[in-house]
C-alpha positions in Angstrom: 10.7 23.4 19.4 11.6 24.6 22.7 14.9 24.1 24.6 13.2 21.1 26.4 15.3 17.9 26.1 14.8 16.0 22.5 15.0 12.2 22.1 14.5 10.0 18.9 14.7 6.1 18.3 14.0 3.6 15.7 11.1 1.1 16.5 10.7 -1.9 14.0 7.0 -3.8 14.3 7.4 -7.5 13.5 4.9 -10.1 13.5 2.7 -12.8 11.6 1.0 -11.4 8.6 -2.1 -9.7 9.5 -1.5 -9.5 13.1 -2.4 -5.5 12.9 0.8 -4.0 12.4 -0.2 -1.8 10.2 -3.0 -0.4 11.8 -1.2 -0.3 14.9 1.1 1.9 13.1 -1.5 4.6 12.3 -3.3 4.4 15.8 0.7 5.2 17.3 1.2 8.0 14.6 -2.5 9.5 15.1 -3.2 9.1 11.2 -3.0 6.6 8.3 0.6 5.9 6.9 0.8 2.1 6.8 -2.7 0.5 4.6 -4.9 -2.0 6.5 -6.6 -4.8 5.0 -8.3 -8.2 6.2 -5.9 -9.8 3.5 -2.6 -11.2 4.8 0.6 -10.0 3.2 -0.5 -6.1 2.3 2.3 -4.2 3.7 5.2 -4.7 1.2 8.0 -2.3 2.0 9.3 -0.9 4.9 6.9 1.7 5.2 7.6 4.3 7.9 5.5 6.2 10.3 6.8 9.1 12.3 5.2 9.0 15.8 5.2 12.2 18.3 4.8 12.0 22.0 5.4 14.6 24.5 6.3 14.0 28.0 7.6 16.1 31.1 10.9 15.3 30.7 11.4 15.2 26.7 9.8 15.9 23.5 10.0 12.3 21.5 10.3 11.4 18.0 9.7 7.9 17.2 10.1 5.7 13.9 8.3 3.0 13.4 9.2 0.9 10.4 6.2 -1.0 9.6 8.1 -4.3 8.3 6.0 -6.9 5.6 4.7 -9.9 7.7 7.0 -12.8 8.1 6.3 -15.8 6.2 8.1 -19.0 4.5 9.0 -17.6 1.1 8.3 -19.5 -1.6 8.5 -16.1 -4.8 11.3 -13.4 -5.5 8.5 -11.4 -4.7 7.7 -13.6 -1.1 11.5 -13.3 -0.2 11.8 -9.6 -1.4 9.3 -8.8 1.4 10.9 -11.2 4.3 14.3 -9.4 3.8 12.9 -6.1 4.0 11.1 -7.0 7.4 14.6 -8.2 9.0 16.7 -5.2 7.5 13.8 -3.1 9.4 14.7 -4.4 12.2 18.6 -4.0 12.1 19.9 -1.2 14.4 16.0 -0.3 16.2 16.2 0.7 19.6 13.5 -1.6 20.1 11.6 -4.6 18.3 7.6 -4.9 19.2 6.6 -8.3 18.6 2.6 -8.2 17.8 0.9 -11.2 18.4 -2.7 -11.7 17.4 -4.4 -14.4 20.2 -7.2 -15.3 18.1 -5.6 -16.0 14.9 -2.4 -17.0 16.3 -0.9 -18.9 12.5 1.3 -20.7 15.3 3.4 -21.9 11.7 4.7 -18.9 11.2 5.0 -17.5 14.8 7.5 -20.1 16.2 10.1 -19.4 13.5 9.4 -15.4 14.5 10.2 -16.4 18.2 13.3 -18.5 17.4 14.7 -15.7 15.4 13.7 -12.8 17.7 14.9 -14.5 21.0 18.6 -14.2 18.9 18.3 -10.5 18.4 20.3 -8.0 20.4 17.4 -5.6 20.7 15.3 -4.5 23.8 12.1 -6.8 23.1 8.4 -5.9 23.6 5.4 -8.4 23.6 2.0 -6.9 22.3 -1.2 -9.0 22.6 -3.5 -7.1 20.2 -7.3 -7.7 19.9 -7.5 -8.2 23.6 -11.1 -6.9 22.7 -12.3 -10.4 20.8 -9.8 -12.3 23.3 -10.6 -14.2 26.3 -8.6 -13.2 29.6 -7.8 -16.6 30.6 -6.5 -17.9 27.3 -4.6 -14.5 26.6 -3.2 -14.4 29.9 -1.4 -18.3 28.9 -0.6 -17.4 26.1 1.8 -14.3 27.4 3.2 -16.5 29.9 3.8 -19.2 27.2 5.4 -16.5 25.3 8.0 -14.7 27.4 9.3 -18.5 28.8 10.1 -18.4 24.6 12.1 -15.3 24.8 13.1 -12.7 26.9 11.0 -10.0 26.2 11.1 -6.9 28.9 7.7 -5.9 28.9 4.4 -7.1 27.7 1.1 -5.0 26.7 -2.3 -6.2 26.1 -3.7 -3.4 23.3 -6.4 -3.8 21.0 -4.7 -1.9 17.5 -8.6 -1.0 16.4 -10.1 0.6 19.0 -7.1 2.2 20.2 -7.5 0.3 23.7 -4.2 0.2 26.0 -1.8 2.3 22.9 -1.3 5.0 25.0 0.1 3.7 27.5 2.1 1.1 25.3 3.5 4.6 23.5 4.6 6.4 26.5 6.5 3.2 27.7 8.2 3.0 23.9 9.2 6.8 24.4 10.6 6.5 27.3 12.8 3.9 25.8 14.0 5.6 23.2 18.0 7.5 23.2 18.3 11.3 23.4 19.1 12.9 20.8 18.0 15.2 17.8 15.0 14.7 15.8 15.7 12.8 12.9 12.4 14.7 10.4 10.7 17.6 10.6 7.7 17.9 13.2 5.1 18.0 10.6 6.4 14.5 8.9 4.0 11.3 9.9 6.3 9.4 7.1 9.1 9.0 4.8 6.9 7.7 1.9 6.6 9.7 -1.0 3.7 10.9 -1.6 3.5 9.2 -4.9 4.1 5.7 -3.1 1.6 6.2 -0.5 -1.3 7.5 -3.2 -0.7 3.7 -5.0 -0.6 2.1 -1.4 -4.2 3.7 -0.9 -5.7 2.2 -4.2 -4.1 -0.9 -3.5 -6.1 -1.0 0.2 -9.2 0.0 -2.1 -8.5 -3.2 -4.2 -8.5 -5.6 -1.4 -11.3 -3.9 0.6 -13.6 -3.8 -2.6 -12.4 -7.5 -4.4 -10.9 -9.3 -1.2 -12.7 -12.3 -2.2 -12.6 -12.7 -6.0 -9.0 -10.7 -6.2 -5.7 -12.5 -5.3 -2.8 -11.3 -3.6 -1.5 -10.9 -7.3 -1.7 -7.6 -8.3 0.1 -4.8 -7.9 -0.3 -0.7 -8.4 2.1 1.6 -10.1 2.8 5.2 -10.6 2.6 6.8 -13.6 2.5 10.6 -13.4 2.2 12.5 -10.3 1.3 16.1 -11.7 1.0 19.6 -9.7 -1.8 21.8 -11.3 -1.4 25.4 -11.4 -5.4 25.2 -10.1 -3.9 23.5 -6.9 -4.8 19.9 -7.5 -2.9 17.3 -8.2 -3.5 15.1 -11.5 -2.3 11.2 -10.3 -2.3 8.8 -13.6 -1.8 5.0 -11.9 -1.7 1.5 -13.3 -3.4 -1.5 -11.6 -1.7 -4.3 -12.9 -3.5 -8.1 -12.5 -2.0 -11.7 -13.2 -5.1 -12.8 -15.8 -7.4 -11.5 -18.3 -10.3 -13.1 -16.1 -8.9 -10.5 -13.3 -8.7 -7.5 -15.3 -12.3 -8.3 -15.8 -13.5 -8.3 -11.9 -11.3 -5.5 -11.3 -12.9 -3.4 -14.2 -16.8 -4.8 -13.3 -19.6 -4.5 -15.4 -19.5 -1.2 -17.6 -16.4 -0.3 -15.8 -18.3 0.1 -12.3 -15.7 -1.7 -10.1 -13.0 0.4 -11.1 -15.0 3.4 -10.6 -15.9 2.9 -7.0 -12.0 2.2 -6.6 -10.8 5.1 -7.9 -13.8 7.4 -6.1 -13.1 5.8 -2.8 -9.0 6.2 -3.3 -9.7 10.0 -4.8 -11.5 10.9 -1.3 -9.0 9.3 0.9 -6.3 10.7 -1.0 -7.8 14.1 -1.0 -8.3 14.0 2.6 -5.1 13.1 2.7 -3.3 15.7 1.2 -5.5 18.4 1.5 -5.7 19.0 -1.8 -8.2 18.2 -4.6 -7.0 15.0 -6.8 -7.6 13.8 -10.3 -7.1 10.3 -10.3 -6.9 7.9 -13.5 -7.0 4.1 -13.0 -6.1 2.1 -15.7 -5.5 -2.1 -15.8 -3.1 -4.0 -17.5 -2.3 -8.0 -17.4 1.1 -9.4 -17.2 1.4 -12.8 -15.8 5.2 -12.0 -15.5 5.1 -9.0 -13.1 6.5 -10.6 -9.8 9.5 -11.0 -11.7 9.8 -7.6 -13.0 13.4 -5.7 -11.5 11.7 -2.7 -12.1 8.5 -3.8 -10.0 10.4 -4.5 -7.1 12.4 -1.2 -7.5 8.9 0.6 -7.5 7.7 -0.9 -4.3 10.8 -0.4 -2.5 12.1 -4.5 -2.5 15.2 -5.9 -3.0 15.5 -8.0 -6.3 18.4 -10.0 -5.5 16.9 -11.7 -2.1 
């Protein structure tokens, strides 16, 4: 760090499950922190990703707390997840709205507008998937939008392709208070890194069994061991609702759970830099929503 002029701020990302937060999360941070899946309702705690951006003026650390989609809660487990998206929001220096104008789930975005139009925060629209969007419709939609609440700018991004971020990121920087940095320049996030290896098998659960697998299932960590070879040995439970789900996750012979674990033991190598050891192994409990200690894992609240 030089002596130019340091500045650091708290962004939270709200919006409808599956809008791309969490992908919009890793284009903004330059590398995966947050996982991404087709299936609504992936991101479960408040996972944070660290975004650098250097300007002429000021050197800019930004943290973006990748809250759980909103929904109506119906489980401890659903309203676990809501609170954590609103305390994510609580004392940012800025709350980006995300709005997906295909798939808009207008039932679940007109309670998100009510509650953000309250909110004391500086407010940002972002249309996302502006590639698979139609100009005219998105174009009425954002009007339709910011007569709802009084949000100061808008951005029309696509989240995959990486389409209008950069500008989108040097508009949030410039935004953000001066101050010191609040982590270290090398940090992309404040997950462990035993909380972000289950994360990555969880995205390998849903990528590989999004169709047979529910939302019910979970991944926990079990050891997290150092070698003195340089590796790390990573021992994790998957942990299913139903025998008949244990089954599809384990596949014939034990071939599903194979290409999970070879596809999570690349990433996470990747990842890390570092070769891993990883051990999958599945358990049923029918009961593990309600477990104290589950929620306690994953970062949730038990008592909302």
């Amino acid at each position: 760090m030089t002596d130019t002029k340091t500045k650091c701020g708290v962004v939270a990302v709200l919006g409808a499950p599956n809008a791309g937060k969490s992908t919009l999360v890793n284009q903004l941070v330059g590398q995966k922190v947050a996982i991404t899946s087709a299936k609504a309702q992936t991101t479960r705690t408040r996972m944070m990703g660290i975004a650098l951006h250097s300007g002429e003026d000021a050197e800019t650390q930004m943290i973006l707390v990748d809250t759980p989609g909103i929904f109506a809660p119906k489980r401890r487990l659903d309203r676990a997840m809501v609170s954590a998206a609103w305390e994510g929001a609580e004392a940012a220096d800025a709350v980006l709205l995300l709005v997906d104008p295909v798939k808009q789930r207008r039932h679940e975005l007109e309670p998100l507008l009510e509650q953000v139009a309250s909110r004391p925060e500086r407010k940002i629209l972002v249309l996302n998937k502006v590639d698979a969007a139609k100009k005219e419709p998105l174009l009425a939609l954002a009007q339709e939008l910011t007569d709802k609440v009084d949000f100061t700018e808008v951005y029309f991004i696509s989240a995959l392709t990486g389409d209008g971020v950069p500008e989108m990121k040097d508009a949030l920087a410039a935004l953000m208070p001066e101050g010191p940095w609040m982590y270290p320049e090398d940090q992309v996030s404040d997950a462990s890194e035993r909380l972000l290896a289950t994360e990555i098998t969880r995205e390998q659960l849903y990528r590989q069994l999004h169709e047979e697998l529910p939302y019910d299932s979970a991944v926990r960590p079990e050891k997290y061991i150092q070698r003195p070879d340089g590796s790390v040995e990573i021992h994790q439970q998957i942990v299913v609702m139903r025998d008949n789900q244990r089954a599809i996750v384990l596949g014939k012979g034990g071939s599903r759970i194979k290409e999970i674990g070879k596809a999570a033991r690349e990433e996470l190598s990747e990842l890390l830099g570092q070769k891993v050891h990883l051990f999958l192994h599945v358990k049923t409990d029918e009961r593990w929503s309600e477990d104290k200690e589950m929620f306690e894992e994953m970062g949730l609240d038990w008592k909302s």
